[in-house]
N, C-alpha and C positions, 0 to 999 in steps of 0.2 A: 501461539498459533492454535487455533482452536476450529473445527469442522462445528457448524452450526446444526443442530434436532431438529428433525422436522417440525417438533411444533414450536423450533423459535426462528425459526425461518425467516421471517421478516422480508422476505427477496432477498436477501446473500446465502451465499454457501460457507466463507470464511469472514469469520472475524477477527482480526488481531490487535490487543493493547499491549501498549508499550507503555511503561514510565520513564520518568527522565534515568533512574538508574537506568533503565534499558537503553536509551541512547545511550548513554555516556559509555558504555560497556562497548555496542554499536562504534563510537569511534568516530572523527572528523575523517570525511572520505572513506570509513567504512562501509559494509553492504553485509546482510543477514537474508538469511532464506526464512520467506516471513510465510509461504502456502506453497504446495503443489498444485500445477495444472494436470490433471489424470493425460496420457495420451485418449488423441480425438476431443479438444476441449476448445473452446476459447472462452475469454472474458467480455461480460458483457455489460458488468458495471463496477465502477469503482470510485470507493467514495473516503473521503479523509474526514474528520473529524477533531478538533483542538478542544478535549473534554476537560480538560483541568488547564489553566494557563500556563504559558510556557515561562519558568522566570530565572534567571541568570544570564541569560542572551538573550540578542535580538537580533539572533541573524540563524536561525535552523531550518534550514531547506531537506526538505526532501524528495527522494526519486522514489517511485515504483513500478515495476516491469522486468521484462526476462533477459536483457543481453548485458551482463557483467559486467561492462567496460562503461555501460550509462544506460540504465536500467529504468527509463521514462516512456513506456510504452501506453500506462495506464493512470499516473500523476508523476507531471513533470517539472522540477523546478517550483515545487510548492512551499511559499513562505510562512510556517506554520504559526509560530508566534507573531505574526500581524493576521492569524485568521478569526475571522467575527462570524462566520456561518460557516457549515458543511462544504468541502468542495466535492466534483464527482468529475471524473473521467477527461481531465484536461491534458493527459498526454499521448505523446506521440501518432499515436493508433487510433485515434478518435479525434473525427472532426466536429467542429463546433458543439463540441457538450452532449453529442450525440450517443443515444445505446444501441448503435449496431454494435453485437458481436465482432471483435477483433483478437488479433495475436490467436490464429489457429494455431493448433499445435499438434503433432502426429505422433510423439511420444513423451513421457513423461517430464513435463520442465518444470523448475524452479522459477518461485515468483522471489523478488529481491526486494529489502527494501536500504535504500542507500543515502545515506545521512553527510549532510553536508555543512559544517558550524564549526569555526574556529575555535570557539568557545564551550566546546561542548562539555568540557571537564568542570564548569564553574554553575553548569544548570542545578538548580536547587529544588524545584517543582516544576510537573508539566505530567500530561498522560495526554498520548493520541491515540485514535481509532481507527483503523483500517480496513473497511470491508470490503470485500469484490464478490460477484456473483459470478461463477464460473459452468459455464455448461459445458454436463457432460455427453456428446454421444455417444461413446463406446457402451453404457451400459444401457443400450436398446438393442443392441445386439445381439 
């Protein structure tokens, strides 16, 4: 998990890559704390990325977003090895692919990311991308 410099900005604030060791470590039905939302935040985009293909499975779905139990606030039920382009902000908290700002938050929360693959012990290569763009207000205060 890595906070983005201003001058690589690009419009996210966090970037995060994972390899396939990083799932496999991650766990079938496991969940990792992949950024913090500062309190006074919400998310305003967020975008997945399948940068190296995924290969030993064909079935790694992923969640991202803040409530533990199913963590799809911000990419929900994403099939990452059948992905052919970028996807952005298709869970829960956002309608139609849309970037309103969603998932306010009043104090400091963890953002998850929650991995779903039977097979995850047998992946051999893959590296995914995960940015969000998080606004802060508290630091205009």
């Amino acid at each position: 998990m890595a906070k983005v410099a201003i001058n690589e900005l690009g419009g996210f604030t966090d970037v995060i890559k994972l390899d396939f060791n990083d799932l496999i470590a991650i766990g079938n039905g496991g969940s990792r704390v992949i950024a913090k939302m500062p309190a006074h935040s919400a998310v305003e985009l967020a975008a997945v990325a399948n940068t190296v293909d995924i290969a030993g499975s064909s079935s790694l779905v992923i969640d991202v977003g803040t409530t533990s139990a199913d963590p799809d606030e911000f990419i929900d039920a994403l099939d990452v090895d059948a992905m052919t382009v970028p996807v952005f902000n298709t869970g829960d908290q956002f309608t139609s692919g849309g970037s309103k700002a969603v998932k306010a938050v009043s104090s400091e929360t963890d953002v998850l990311l929650k991995v779903t693959d039977s097979a995850i012990a047998s992946l051999t290569a893959g590296e995914i991308v995960i940015a969000l763009r998080i606004i802060e207000l508290a630091k205009f205060a």
